[in-house]
N, CA and C atoms as a LAMMPS dump frame, in Angstrom:
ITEM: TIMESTEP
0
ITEM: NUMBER OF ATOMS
312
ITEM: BOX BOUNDS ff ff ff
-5.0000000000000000e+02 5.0000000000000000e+02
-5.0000000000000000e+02 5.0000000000000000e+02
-5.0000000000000000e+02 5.0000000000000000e+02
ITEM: ATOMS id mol type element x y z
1 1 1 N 3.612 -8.706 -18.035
2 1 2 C 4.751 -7.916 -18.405
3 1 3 C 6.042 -8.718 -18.42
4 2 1 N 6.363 -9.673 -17.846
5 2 2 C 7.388 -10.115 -17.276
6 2 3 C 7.414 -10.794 -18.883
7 3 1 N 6.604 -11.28 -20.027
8 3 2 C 6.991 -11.94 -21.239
9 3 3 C 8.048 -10.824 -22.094
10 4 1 N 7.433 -9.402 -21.891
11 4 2 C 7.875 -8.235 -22.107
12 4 3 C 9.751 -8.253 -22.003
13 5 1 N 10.369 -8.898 -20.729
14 5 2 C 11.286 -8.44 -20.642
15 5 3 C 12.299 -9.263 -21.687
16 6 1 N 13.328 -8.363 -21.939
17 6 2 C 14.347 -9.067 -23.059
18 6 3 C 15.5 -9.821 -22.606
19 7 1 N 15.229 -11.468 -22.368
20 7 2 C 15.875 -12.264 -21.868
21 7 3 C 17.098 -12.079 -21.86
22 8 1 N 18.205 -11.438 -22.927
23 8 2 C 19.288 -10.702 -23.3
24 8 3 C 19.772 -9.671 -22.49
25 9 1 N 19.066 -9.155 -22.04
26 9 2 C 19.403 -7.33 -20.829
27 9 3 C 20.172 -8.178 -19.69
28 10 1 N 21.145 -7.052 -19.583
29 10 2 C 21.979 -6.921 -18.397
30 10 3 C 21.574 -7.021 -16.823
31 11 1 N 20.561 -6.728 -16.904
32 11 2 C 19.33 -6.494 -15.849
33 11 3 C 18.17 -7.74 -15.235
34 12 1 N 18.367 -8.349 -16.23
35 12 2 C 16.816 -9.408 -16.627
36 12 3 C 16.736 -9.848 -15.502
37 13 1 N 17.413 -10.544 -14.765
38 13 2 C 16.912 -11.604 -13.171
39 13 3 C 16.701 -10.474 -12.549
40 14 1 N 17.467 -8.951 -12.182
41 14 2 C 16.861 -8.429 -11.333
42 14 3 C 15.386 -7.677 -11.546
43 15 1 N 15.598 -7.492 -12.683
44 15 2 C 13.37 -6.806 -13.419
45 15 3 C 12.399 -7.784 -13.007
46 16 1 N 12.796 -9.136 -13.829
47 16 2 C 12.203 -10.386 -13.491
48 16 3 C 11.529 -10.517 -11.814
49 17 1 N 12.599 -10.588 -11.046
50 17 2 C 12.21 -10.4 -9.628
51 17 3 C 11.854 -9.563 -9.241
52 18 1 N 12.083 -8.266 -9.497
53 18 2 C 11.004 -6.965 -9.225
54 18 3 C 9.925 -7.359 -9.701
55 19 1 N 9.343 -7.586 -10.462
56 19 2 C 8.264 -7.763 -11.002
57 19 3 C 7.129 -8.957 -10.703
58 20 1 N 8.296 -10.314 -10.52
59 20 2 C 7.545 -11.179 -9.952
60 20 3 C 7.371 -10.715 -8.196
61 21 1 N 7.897 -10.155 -7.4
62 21 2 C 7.594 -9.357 -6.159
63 21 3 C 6.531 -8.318 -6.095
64 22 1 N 6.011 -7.858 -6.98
65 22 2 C 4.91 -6.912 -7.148
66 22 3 C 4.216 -7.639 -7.912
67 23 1 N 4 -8.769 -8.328
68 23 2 C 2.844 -9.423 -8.334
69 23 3 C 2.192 -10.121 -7.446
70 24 1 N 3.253 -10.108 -6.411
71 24 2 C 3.141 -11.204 -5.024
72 24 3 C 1.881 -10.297 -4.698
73 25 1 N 2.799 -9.099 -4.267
74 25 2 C 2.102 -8.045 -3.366
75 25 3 C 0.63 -7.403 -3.755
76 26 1 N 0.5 -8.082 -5.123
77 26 2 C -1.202 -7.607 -5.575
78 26 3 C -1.409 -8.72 -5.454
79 27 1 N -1.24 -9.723 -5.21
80 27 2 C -2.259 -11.095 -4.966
81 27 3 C -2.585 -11.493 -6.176
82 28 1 N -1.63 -11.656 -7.603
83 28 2 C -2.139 -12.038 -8.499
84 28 3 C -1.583 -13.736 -8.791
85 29 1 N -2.479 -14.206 -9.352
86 29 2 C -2.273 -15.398 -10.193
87 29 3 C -1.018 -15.446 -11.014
88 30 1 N -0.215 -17.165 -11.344
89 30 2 C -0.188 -16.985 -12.313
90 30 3 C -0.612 -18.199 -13.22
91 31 1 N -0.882 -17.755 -14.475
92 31 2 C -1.567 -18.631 -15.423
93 31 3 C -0.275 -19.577 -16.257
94 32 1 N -0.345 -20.657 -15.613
95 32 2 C 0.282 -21.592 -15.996
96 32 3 C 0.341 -21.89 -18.025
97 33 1 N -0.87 -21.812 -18.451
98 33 2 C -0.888 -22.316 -20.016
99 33 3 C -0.594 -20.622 -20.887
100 34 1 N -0.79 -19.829 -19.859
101 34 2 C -0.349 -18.647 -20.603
102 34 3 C 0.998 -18.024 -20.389
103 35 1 N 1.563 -18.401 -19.415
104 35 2 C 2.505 -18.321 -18.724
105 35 3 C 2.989 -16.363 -18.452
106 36 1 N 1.308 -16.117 -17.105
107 36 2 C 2.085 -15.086 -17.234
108 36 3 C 1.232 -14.838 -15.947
109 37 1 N 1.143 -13.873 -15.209
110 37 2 C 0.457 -13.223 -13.872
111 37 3 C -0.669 -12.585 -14.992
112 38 1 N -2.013 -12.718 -13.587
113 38 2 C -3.277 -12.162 -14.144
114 38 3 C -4.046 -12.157 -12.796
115 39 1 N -5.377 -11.276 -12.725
116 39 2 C -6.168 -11.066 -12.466
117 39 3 C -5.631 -10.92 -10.877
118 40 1 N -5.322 -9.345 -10.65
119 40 2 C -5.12 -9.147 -9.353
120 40 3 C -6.547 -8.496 -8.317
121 41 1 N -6.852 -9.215 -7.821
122 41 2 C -7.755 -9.017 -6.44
123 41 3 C -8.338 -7.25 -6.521
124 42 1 N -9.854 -7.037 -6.798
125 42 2 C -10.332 -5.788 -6.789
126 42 3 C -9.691 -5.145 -5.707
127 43 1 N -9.436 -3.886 -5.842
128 43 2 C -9.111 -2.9 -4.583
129 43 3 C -10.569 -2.52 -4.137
130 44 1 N -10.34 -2.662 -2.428
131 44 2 C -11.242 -2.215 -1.69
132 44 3 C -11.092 -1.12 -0.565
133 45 1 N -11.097 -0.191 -1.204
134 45 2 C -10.286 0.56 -0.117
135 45 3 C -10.933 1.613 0.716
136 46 1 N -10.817 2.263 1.797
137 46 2 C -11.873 3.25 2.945
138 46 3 C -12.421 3.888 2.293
139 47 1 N -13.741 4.114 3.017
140 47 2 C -14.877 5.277 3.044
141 47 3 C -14.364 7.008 2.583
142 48 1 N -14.964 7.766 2.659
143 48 2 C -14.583 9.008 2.827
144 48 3 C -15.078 8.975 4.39
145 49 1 N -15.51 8.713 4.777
146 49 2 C -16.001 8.713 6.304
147 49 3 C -14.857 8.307 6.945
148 50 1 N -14.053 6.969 6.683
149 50 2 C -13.135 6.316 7.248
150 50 3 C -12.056 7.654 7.075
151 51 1 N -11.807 8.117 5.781
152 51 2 C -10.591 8.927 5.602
153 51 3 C -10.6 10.131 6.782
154 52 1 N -12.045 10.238 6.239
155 52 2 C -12.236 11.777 7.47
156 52 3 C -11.487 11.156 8.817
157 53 1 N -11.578 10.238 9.131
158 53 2 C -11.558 10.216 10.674
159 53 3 C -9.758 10.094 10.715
160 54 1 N -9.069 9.373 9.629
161 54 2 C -7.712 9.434 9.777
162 54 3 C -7.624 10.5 10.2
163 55 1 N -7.653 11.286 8.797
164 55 2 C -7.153 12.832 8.935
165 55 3 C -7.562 13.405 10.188
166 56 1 N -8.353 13.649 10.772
167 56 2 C -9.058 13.923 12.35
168 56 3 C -7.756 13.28 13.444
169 57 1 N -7.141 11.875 13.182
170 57 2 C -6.345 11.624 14.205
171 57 3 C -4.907 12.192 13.762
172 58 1 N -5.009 12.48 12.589
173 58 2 C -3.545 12.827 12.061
174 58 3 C -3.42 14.369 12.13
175 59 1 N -4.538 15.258 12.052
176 59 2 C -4.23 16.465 12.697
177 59 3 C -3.919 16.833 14.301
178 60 1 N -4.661 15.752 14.73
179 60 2 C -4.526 15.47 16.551
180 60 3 C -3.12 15.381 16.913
181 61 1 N -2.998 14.822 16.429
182 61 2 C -1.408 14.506 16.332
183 61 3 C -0.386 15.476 15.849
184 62 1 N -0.978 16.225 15.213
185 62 2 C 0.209 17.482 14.563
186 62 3 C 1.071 16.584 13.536
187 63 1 N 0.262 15.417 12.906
188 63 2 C 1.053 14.597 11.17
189 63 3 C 0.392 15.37 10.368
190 64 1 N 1.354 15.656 9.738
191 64 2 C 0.796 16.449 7.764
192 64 3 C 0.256 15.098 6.925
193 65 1 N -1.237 14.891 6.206
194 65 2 C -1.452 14.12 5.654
195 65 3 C -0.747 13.497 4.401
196 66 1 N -0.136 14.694 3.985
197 66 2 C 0.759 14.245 2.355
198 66 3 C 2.013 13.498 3.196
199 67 1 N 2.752 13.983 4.743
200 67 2 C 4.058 13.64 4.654
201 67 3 C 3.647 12.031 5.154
202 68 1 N 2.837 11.722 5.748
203 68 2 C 1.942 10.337 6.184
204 68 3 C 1.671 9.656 4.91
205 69 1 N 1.367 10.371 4.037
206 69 2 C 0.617 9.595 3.172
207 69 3 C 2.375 8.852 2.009
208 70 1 N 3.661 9.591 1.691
209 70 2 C 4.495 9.644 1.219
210 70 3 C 5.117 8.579 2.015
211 71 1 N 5.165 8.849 3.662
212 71 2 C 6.161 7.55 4.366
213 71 3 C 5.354 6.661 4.051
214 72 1 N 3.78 6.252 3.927
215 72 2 C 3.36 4.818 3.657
216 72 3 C 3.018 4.276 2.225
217 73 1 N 3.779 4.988 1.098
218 73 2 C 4.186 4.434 0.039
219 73 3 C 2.689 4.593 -1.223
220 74 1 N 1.681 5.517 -0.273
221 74 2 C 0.268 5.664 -0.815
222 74 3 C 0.08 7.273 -1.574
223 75 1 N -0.522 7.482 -2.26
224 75 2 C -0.673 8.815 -2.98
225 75 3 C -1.536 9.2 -2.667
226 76 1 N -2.96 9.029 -1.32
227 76 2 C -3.755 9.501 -0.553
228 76 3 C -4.225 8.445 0.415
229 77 1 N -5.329 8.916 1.35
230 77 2 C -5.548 8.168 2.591
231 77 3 C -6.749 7.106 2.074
232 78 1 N -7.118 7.409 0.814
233 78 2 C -8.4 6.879 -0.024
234 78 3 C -7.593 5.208 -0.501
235 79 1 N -6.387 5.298 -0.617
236 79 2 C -4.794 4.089 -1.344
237 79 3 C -4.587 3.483 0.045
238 80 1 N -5.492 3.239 1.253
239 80 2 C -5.462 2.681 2.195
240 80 3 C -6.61 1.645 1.408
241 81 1 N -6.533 0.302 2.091
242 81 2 C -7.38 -1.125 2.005
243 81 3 C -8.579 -1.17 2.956
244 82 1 N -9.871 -1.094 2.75
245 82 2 C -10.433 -1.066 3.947
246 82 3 C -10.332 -2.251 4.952
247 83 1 N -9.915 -3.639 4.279
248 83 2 C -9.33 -4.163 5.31
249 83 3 C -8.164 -4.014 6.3
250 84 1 N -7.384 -2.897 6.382
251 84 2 C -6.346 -2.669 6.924
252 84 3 C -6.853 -1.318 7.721
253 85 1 N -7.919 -0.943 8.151
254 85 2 C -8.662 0.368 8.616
255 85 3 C -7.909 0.176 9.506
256 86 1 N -8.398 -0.751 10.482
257 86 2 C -8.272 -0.591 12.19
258 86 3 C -6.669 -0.563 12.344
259 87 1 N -6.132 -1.1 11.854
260 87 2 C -5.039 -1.429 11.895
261 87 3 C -3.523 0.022 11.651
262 88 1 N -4.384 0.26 10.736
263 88 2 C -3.469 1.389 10.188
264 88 3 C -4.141 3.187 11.39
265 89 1 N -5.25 2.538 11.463
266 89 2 C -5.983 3.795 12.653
267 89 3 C -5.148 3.528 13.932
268 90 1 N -4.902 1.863 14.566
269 90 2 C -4.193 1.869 15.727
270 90 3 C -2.35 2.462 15.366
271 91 1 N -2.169 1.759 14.466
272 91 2 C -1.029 2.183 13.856
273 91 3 C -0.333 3.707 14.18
274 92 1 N -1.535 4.749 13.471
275 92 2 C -1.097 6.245 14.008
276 92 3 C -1.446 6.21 15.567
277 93 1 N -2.269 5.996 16.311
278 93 2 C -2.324 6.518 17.531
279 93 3 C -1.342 5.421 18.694
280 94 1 N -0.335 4.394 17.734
281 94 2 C 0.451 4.194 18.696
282 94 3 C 1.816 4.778 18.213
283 95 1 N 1.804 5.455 17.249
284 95 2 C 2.875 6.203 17.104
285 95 3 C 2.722 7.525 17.605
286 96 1 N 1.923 8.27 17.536
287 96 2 C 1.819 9.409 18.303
288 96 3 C 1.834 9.681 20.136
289 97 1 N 1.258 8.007 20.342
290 97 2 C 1.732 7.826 22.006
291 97 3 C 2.996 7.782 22.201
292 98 1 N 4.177 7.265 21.211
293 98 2 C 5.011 7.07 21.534
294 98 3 C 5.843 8.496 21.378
295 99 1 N 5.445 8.904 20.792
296 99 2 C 6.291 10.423 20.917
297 99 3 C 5.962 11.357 22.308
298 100 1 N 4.752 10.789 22.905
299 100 2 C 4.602 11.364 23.975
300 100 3 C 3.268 12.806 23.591
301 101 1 N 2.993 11.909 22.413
302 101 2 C 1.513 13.213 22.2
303 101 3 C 0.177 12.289 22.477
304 102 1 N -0.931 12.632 22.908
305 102 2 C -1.982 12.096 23.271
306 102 3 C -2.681 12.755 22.253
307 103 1 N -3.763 11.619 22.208
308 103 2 C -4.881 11.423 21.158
309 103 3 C -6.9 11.217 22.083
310 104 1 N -7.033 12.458 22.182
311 104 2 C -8.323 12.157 22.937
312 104 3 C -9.268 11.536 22.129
């Protein structure tokens, strides 16, 4: 996309850098003889098993899944990485300790 932008716009270094920043963040290439970003890293993202169990700690907790799912920038708990499971599972239950709610 970034060939896309019109070197001319008022805007261009800051699109440019938006854009080259969200290519960072997908882990994509870029292709030097084509001169452009490509081939970003398959998404691998949780189980329905894994999701179930969020949601299980996020009702424990008294978190609404949409307002959880909106603060972490995801459009469901499925837009989680399964490499980031444990992480994002310790994640809620050390935020809910810290409010002073327990998680059996």
């Amino acid at each position: 996309m970034t060939e896309a932008l019109d070197k001319e716009h008022l805007y261009y270094q800051n699109m440019r850098q938006a854009m080259l920043a969200r290519a960072k963040e997908l882990n994509c290439t870029f292709n030097m003889n084509l001169q452009k970003w490509m081939n970003p890293p398959e998404f691998n993202g949780i189980s329905e098993a894994q999701r179930d169990e969020l949601q299980d700690l996020l009702a424990q907790a008294g978190i609404d899944v949409m307002t959880y799912c909106e603060d972490q920038g995801i459009d469901s708990l499925l837009g989680i990485e399964a490499q980031h499971f444990e992480n994002v599972k310790a994640h809620i239950i050390n935020t809910t300790q810290g409010q002073g709610r327990a998680i059996a």
